[in-house]
C-alpha positions in Angstrom: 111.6 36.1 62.0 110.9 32.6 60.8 109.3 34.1 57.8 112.2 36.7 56.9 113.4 34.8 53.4 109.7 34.7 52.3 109.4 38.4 53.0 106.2 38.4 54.3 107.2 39.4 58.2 105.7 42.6 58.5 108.5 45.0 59.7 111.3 43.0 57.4 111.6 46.3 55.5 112.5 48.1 59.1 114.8 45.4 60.1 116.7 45.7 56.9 117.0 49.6 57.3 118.1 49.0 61.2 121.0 46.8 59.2 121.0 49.4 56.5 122.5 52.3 58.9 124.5 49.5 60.9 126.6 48.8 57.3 127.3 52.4 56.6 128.7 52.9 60.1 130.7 50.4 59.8 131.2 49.7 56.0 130.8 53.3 55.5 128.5 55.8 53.7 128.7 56.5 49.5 130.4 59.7 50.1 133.1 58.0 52.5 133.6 55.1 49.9 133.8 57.7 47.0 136.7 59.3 49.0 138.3 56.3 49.5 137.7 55.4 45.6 138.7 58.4 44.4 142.8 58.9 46.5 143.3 55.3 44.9 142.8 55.4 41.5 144.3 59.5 41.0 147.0 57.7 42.6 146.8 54.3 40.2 146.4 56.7 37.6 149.3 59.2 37.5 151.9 56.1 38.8 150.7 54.2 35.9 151.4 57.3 33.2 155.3 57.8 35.0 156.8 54.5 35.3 159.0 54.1 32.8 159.4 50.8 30.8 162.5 49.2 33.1 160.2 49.9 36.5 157.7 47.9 37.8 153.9 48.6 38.2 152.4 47.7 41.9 148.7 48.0 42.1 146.1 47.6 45.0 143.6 45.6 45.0 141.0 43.3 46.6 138.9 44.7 48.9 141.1 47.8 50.0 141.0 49.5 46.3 137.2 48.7 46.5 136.6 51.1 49.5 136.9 48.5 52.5 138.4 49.3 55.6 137.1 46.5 58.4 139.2 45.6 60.7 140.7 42.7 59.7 140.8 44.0 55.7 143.6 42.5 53.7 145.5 44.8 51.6 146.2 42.9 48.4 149.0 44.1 45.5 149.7 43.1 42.5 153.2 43.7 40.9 154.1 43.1 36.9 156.8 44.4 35.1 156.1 47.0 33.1 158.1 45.8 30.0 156.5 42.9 29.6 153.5 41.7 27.5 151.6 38.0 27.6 149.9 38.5 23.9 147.0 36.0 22.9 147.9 34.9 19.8 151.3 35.5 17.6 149.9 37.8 15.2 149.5 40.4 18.3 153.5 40.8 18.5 152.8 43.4 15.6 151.4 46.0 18.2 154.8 45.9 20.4 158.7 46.9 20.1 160.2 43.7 20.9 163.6 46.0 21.1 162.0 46.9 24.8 159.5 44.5 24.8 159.7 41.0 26.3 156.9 38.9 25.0 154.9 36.1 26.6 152.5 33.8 24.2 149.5 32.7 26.4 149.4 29.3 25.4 146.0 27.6 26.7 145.3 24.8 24.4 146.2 22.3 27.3 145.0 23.8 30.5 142.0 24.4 31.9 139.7 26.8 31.4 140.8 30.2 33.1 144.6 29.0 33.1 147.3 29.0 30.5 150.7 28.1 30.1 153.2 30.8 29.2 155.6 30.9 26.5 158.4 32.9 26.5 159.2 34.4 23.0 161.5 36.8 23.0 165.2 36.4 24.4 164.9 39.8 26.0 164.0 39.1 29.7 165.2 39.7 33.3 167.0 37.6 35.8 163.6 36.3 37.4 162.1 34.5 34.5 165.5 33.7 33.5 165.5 31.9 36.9 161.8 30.2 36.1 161.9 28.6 32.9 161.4 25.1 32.0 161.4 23.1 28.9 158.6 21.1 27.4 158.0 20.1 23.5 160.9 22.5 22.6 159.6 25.5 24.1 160.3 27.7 27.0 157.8 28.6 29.3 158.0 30.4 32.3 157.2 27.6 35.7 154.7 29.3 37.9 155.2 27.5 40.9 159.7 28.4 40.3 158.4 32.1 39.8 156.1 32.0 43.2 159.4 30.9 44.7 161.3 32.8 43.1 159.3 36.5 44.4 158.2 34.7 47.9 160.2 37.3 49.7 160.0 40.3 47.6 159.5 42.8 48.3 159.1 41.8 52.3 161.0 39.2 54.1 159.6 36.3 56.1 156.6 36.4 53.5 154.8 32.8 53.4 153.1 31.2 49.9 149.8 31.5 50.3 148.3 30.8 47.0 149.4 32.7 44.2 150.8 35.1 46.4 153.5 36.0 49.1 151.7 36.7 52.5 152.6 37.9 55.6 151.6 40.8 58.2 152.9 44.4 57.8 152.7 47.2 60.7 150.0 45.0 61.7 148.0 44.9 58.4 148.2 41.2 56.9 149.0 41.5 52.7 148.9 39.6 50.1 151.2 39.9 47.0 150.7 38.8 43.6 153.9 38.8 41.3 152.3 38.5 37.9 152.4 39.7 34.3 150.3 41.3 32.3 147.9 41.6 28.9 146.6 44.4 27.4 143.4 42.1 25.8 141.0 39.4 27.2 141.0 36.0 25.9 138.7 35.1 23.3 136.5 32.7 25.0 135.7 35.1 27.9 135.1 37.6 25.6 131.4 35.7 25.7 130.8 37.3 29.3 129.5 41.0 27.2 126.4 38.8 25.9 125.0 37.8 29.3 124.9 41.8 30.4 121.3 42.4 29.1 120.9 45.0 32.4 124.2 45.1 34.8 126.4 46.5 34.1 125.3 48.7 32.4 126.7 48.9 28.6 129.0 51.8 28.9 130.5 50.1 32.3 130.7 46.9 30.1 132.5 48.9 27.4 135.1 49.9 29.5 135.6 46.6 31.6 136.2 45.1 27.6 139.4 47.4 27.4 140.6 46.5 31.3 143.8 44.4 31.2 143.5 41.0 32.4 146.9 39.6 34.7 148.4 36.5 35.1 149.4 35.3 38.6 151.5 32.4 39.6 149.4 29.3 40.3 147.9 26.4 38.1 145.1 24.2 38.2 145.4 21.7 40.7 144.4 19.0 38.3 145.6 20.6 35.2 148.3 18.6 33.4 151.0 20.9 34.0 149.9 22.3 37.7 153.7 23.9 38.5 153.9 25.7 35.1 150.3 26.9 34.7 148.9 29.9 35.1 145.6 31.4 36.5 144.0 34.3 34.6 142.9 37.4 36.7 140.2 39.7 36.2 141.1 42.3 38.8 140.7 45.3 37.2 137.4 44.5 35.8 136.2 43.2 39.0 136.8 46.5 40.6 134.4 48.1 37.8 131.9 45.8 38.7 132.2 46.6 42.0 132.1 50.5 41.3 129.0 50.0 39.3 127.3 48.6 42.5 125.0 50.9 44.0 125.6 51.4 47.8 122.9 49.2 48.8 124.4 46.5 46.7 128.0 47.2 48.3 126.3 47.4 51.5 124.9 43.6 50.7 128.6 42.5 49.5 130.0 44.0 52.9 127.0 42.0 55.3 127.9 38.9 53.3 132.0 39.2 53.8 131.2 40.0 57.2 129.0 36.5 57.9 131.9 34.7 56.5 134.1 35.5 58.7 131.9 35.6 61.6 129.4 32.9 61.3 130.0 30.6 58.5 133.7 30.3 59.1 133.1 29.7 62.9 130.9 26.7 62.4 134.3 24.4 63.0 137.7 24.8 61.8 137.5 22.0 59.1 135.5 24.1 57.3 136.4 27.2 57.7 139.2 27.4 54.8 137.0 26.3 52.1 135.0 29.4 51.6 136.4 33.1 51.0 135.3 36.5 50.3 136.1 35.8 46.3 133.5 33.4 46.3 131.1 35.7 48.1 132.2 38.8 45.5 131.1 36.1 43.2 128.3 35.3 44.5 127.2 38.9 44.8 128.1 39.6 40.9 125.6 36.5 39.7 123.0 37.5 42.0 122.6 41.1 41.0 123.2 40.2 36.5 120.2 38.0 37.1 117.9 40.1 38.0 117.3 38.1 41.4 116.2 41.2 42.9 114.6 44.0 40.9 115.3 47.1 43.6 118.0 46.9 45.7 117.1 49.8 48.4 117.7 50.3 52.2 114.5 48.4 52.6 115.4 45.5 50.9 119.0 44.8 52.2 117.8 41.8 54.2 116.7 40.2 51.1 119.3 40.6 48.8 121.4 38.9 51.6 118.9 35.9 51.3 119.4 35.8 47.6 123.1 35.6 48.0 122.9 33.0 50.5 120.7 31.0 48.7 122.8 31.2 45.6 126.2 29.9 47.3 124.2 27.3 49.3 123.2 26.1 45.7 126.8 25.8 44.9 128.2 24.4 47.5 125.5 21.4 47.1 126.2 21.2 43.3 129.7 21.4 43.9 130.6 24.0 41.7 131.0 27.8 41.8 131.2 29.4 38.4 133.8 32.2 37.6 132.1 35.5 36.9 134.0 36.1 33.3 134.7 32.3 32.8 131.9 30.3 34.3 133.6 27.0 32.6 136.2 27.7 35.5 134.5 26.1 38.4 136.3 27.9 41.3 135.4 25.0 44.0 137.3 22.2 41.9 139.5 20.5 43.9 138.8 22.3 46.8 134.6 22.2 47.8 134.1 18.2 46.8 133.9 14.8 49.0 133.1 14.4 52.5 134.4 18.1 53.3 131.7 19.4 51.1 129.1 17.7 52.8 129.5 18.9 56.2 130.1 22.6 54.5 126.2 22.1 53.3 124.9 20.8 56.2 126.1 23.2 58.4 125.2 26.2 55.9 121.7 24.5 55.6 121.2 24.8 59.4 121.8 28.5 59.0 119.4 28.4 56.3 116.5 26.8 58.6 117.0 29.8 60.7 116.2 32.1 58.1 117.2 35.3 59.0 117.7 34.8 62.5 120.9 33.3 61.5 122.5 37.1 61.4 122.3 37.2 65.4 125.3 34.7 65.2 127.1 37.9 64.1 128.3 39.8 66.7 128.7 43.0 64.5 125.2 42.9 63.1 123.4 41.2 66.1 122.8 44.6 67.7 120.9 46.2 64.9 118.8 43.7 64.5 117.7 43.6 68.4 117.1 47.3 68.3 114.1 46.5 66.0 112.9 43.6 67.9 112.5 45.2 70.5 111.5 48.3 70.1 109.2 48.0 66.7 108.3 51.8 66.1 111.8 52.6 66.5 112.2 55.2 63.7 115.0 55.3 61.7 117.0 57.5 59.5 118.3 56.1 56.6 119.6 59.3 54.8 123.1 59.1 54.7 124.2 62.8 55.3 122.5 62.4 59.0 124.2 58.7 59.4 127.7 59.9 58.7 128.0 63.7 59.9 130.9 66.0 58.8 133.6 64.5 60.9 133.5 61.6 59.8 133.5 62.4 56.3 136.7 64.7 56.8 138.4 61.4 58.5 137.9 59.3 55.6 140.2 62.0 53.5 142.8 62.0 56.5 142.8 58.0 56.9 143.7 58.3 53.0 147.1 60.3 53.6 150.1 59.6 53.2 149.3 59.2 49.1 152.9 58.7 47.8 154.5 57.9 44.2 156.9 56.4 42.7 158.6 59.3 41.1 162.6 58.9 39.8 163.6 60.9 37.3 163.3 64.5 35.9 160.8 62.7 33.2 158.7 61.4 36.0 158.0 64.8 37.5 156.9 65.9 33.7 155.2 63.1 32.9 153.2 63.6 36.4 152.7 67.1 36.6 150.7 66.6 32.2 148.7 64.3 33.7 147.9 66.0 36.5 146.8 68.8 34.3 144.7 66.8 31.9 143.1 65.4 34.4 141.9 68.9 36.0 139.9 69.5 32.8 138.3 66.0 32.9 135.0 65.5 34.5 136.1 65.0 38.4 133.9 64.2 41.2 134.6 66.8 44.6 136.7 63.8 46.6 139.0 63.2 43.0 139.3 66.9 43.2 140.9 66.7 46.6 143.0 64.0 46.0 144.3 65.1 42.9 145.1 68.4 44.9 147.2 66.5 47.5 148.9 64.6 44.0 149.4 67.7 43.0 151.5 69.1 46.3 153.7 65.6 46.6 154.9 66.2 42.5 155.9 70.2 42.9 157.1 69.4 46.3 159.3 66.7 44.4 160.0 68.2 41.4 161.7 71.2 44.1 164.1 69.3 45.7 165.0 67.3 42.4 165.6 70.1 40.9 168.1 72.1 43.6 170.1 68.4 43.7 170.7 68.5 40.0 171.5 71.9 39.9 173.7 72.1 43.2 176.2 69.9 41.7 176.2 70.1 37.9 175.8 73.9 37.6 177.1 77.5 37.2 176.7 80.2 39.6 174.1 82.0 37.3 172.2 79.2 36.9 172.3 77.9 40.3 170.5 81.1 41.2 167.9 80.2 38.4 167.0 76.6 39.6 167.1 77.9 43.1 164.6 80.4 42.4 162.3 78.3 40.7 162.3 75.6 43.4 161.8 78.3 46.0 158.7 79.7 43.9 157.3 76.4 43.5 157.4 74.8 47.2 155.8 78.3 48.4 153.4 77.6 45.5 152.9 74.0 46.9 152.2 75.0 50.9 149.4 77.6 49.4 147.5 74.4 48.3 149.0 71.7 51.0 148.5 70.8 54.6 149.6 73.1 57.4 152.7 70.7 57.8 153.9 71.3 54.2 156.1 74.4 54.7 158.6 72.7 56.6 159.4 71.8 53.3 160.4 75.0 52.4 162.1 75.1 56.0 164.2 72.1 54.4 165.1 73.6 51.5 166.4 76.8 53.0 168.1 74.4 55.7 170.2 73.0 53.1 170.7 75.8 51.1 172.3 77.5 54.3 169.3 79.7 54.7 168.7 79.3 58.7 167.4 82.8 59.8 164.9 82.1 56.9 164.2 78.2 57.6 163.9 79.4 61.2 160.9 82.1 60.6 158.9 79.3 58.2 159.5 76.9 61.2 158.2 79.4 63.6 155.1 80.3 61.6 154.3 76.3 61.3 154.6 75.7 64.9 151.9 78.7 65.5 149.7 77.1 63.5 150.1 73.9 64.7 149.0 75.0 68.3 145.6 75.8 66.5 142.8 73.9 69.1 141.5 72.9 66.0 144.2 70.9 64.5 144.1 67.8 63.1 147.1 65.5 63.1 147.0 61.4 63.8 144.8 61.3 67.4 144.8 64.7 68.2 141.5 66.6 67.1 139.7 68.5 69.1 136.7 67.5 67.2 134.3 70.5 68.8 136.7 73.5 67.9 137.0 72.1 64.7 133.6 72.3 63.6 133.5 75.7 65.2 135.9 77.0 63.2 135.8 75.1 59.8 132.3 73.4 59.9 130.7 73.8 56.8 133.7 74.7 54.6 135.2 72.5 51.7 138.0 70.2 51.9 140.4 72.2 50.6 140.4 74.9 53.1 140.1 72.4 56.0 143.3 70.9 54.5 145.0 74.5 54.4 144.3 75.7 57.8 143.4 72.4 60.2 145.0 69.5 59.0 149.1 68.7 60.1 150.3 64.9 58.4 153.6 63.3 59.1 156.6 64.2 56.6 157.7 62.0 53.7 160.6 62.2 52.1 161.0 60.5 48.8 164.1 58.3 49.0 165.8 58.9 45.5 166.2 62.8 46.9 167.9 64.5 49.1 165.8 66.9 51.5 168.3 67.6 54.7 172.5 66.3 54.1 172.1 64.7 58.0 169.8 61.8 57.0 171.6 60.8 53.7 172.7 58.2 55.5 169.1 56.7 56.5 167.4 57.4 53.0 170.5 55.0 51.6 169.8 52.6 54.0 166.1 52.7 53.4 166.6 52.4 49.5 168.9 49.5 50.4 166.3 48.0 52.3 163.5 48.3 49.3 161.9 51.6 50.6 160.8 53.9 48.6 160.1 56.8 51.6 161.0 58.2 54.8 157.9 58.5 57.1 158.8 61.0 59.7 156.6 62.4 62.6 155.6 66.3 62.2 156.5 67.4 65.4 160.0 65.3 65.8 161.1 67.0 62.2 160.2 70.7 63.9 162.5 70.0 66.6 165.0 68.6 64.4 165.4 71.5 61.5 164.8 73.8 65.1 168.3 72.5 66.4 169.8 72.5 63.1 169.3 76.1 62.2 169.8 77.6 65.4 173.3 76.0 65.8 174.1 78.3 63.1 171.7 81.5 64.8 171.2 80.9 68.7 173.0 78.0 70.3 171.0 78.5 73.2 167.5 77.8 71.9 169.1 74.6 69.9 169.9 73.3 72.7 166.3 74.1 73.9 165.3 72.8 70.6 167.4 69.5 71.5 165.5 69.3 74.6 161.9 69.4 73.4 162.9 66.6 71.2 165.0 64.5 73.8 161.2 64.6 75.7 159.0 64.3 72.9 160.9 61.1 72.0 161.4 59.3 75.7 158.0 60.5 76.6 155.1 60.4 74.2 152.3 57.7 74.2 151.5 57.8 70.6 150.3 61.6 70.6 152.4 63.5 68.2 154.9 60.4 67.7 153.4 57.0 65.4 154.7 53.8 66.8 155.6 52.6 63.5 157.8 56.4 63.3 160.1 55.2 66.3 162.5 53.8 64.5 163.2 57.0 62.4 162.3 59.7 65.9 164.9 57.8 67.8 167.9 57.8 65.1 167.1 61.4 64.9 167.6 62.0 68.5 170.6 60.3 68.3 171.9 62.5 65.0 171.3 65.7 67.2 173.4 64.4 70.3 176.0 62.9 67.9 176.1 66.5 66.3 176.6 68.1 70.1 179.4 65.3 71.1 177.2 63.6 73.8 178.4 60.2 72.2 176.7 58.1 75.2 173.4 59.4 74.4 173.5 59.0 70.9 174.7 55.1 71.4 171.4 55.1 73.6 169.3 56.7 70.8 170.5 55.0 67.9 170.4 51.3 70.0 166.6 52.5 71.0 165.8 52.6 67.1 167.1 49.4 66.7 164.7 48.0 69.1 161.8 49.3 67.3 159.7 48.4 64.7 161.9 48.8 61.6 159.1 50.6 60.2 161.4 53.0 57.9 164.3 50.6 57.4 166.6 52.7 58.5 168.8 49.8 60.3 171.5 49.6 57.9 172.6 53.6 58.8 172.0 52.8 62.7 174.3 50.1 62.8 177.0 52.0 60.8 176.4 54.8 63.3 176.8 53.2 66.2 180.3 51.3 64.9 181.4 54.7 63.6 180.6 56.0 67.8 182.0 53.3 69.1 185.6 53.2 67.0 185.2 56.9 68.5 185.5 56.2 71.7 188.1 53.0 71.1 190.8 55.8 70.3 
């Protein structure tokens, strides 16, 4: 193993391929980051074209929008204003209305390279910059250490500074968000990084990364000469394009390298371990693969494109300076790799380094593949991905995708969707954007339904009443042709609340049928053998159509059933876009609502099913983030029947849980409304 970096160890090649497999199982396979790929940016792309110039755009990134899902993964946003522009230079103002506009001059002559100060130019702003601004020379410029202040608990409370972003831990995911504005150019001096792309990316790649935005997030130069008013210039977006113009041996690489990070380098002792991060290793990937350090990165040679990595950042932690990928001026280890810190960070990555390649058995992910060569040299091994990731686990990459949801608030939302939608059906899509913009395609008619009966059931005429109706009627039976097996309850809904119960009641009873299929797939139940039985083999699409069951959202700005008003205002109160509610507590729930009206015998049978589902289920058919929301409705359903001490029970039982849906507000005025019930 000793002679591993050289590559002269004869059997490197298998070794590599043993690690190869072990990456796509748990990195995943092309195919399972494509699908990943593919439900974020359809998503990215149709929120984008709908938000309107007062709303705000929120955008993954990091390693989640690049296809990672490791345990451990951060999920990293960033948030801008939409009607706000940082221009480069004055004579840029031309392009924009300044009427709706606010503009921000990127003023850099002072900082740094890769940080600017920004001017505010135009009066036109909201409350938040209003609140940042500072003085200097006789301009205005917006304070980047008032604005990370400022946004620290928005839009989650209890969020820590952690950099240039608010940080914290969400349903058990730890985020990181960056409040930060945005520019529809680069700046002129990075401009430079198109000449040293002689061979990656390629030059239509490069093209396109030219015309990504650049952002600005909250944090300046820690010995800049205005730290708490600079700002740092992000290439997000063109990162990601680097990082989709990897090929999955390169990604693979990228992966093994975050992975060592975390489990070797940053275990060597805790002085250490905050210096180095997984930018500096996306970094460090980038500069390896533009410089041709390896010629073919294959399966075979996995190993040493990890080597070339490693070698690359041992280099810079040595020299002291780790260049930025667009602006290499901007060493990112200023102020932060340097002294007597950076020393022992050298020596202890040199000692891994001595070890050559025997260093990876310090990781206990990767250890094992590595052994299963040693040991057994003629192993043989498969390295074509359709036989490393089967079927199955393909189909639960598209399920681990759902719930996609939008940001969609107004009747020229819905418009604006549904035309992008359809020029993006004649555009050149891959199968996994297909399916994703399929599921888009559900959530908008399923929307545009219910906004549509709202408008109409309050503003309108008999005669046209009956028009709207039966065009939202058309459309959600439209929508459950192409959805999930779950998706007709929202037609169940609709005739619900259009005081349709016999007819709710039959679309209720056909969903349950088909939800007692052995071969469903909803959250941990699949029956993995019937399902390949029955749908092994067919596309997507139809699996979707006849297998797959997904918990019910309900978009907050409109109303789907009258009884949970109250909890959609509370969530919108609470900054919640969407109502997350379990399949299976929502058929019991429209069950004892129509059949008050039909059969008060099986509501109350109905009532009982729930009343067990709820006390009683380990995490089968009821999320334990969807508590919150299964318990209020419990208690809805025995308010409704007058048992007023088991819906104090219910409602003070989703109080206790994880506010998941933040529904609390509506609880607690429940509870004081049941309780001045039972004062008189």
């Amino acid at each position: 193993m000793e002679s591993f970096p050289d590559g002269t160890c004869e059997g490197m090649e298998k070794v590599s391929e043993s690690v190869f497999v072990g990456m796509c199982q748990i990195v995943g396979t092309s195919q399972q980051i494509a699908i990943r790929r593919a439900s974020v940016g359809l998503k990215e792309i149709v929120q984008k074209g709908v938000a309107n110039n007062e709303e705000k755009i929120r955008m993954l990134s990091g390693s989640h929008r690049e296809g990672f899902r490791m345990v451990g993964s951060d999920m990293d946003f960033m948030i801008w204003p939409n009607n706000h522009r940082v221009i480069m230079d004055l004579s840029q103002s031309e392009f924009y209305n300044t009427a709706i506009t606010t503009l921000i001059l990127s003023a850099n002559s002072e900082s740094p390279p890769g940080f600017t100060l920004l001017q505010l130019l135009t009066p036109r702003t909201n409350a938040l910059v209003l609140s940042t601004l500072v003085r200097m020379n006789d301009n205005v410029y917006i304070s980047s250490s008032r604005h990370r202040q400022e946004t620290l608990s928005n839009p989650f409370p209890n969020s820590i500074i952690h950099g240039p972003c608010s940080s914290g831990v969400f349903v058990g995911v730890n985020y990181d968000i960056a409040h930060c504005y945005v520019c529809d150019v680069w700046p002129t001096y990075a401009l430079s990084w198109k000449e040293r792309c002689h061979s990656w990316p390629n030059p239509y790649v490069v093209d396109d990364i030219l015309k990504s935005e650049c952002h600005f997030v909250a944090i300046g130069h820690p010995l800049g000469l205005h730290e708490n008013e600079e700002w740092r210039i992000s290439f997000s977006q063109a990162e990601y394009k680097c990082v989709q113009a990897m090929n999955h041996c390169q990604f693979l690489t990228y992966g093994l390298l975050k992975l060592f990070l975390k489990e070797v380098i940053n275990e060597q002792s805790e002085g250490t371990s905050p210096l180095l991060c997984s930018y500096h290793i996306k970094t460090a990937v980038f500069w390896t693969i533009q410089q041709n350090t390896l010629l073919k990165w294959c399966p075979q040679n996995l190993l040493v494109g990890f080597w070339a990595c490693f070698k690359l950042l041992l280099k810079w932690v040595y020299e002291g300076i780790c260049p930025n990928f667009f602006i290499p001026q901007n060493n990112l280890f200023l102020a932060k790799v340097y002294g007597s810190i950076q020393i022992i960070l050298f020596l202890q990555l040199q000692e891994l380094y001595k070890k050559g390649l025997t260093c990876l058995l310090q990781s206990s992910t990767v250890r094992s593949h590595i052994i299963n060569v040693l040991y057994n040299p003629i192993l043989l091994i498969c390295i074509d991905e359709n036989v490393i990731s089967d079927e199955i686990k393909n189909d639960a990459a598209h399920i681990n995708e759902f719930p996609i949801t939008l940001c969609l608030t107004a009747p020229s939302s819905f418009i604006k969707a549904i035309q992008i939608i359809e020029h993006l059906v004649y555009s050149s899509l891959t199968h996994y954007e297909f399916a994703s913009l399929q599921e888009l395609t559900v959530i908008i008619i399923q929307c545009t339904a219910f906004y549509l009966y709202n408008m109409s059931a309050y503003k309108s005429v008999n005669k046209q009443l009956y028009i709207f109706d039966k065009i939202s009627c058309h459309i959600l039976k439209f929508a459950a042709k192409f959805g999930c097996i779950s998706d007709p309850l929202y037609i169940a809904m609709y005739y619900y609340n259009s005081l349709r119960y016999k007819e709710a009641a039959s679309v209720i009873k056909m969903t349950k049928i088909r939800l007692e299929k052995p071969y469903l797939m909803y959250g941990i139940l699949w029956n993995k053998e019937s399902y390949i039985e029955a749908l092994g083999g067919k596309s997507w699409s139809t699996k979707m159509k006849q297998a797959v069951a997904m918990d019910i959202i309900l978009y907050n700005k409109i109303c789907y059933i009258n009884e949970l008003i109250p909890e959609q205002r509370s969530a919108r109160q609470n900054d919640k876009g969407i109502l997350c509610i379990p399949v299976f507590v929502l058929i019991h729930f429209l069950e004892f609502l129509c059949y008050r009206h039909i059969d008060t015998t099986l509501s109350q049978a109905a009532l009982d099913e729930l009343q067990i589902l709820v006390h009683h289920d380990q995490g089968e058919y009821v999320n334990n983030y969807y508590r919150d929301i299964s318990w209020e409705i419990l208690g809805i359903c025995q308010q409704i029947t007058g048992n007023i001490q088991s819906a104090l029970y219910s409602y003070q039982q989703s109080l206790t849980k994880y506010q998941f849906n933040r529904i609390h507000t509506a609880t607690e005025i429940r509870i004081h409304e049941l309780l001045g019930t039972i004062s008189q």
